[in-house]
C-alpha positions in Angstrom: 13.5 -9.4 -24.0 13.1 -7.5 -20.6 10.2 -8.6 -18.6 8.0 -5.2 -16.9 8.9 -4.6 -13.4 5.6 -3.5 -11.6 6.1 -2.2 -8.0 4.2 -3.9 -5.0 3.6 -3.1 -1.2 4.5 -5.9 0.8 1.9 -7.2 3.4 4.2 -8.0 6.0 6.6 -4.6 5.9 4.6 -2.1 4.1 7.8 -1.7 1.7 7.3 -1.6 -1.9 9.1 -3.8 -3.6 9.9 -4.1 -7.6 8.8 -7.5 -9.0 9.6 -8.8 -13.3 6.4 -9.9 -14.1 6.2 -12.7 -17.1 3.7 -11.6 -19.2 4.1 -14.1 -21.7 2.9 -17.0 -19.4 -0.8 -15.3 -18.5 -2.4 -15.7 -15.1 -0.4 -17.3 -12.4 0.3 -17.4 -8.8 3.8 -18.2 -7.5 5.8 -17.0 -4.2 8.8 -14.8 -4.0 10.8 -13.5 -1.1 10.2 -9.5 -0.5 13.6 -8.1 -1.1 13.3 -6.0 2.5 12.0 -8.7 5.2 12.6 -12.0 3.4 8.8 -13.3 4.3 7.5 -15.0 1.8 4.3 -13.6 -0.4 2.1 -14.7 -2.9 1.7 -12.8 -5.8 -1.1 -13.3 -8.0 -1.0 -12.5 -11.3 -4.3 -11.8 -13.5 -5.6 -9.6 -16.6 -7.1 -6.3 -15.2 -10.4 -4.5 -17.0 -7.9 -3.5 -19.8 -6.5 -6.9 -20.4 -3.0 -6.2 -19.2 -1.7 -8.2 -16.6 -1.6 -7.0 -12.9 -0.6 -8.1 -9.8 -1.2 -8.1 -6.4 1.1 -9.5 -3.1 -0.8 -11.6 -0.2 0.1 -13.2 2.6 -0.8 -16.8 2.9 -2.9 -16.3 5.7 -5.0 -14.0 3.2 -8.1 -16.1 2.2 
């Protein structure tokens, strides 16, 4: 089973970056490396208005 790959902007570079996004585990929040600068962000995962999961890259200075 391939997981979707949803691209993201990173806060610290401005690059977008392609993340696998487990859908099968609902909302979550984790931290990954951006693939470009190596800062770390945190990516929040939630259901959108449609029901299907989005996310969304932070730093975690972002409140």
């Amino acid at each position: 089973m391939m997981l979707p790959l949803q691209d993201l902007e990173c806060p610290y570079c401005g690059e977008t970056i392609s993340l696998a996004i487990d859908d099968s585990a609902g909302a979550q929040a984790y931290v990954e490396d951006c693939q470009v600068c190596c800062r770390p962000i945190e990516v929040i995962v939630a259901p959108g208005a449609d029901g299907r999961l989005s996310a969304i890259a932070r730093t975690g200075d972002d409140a």
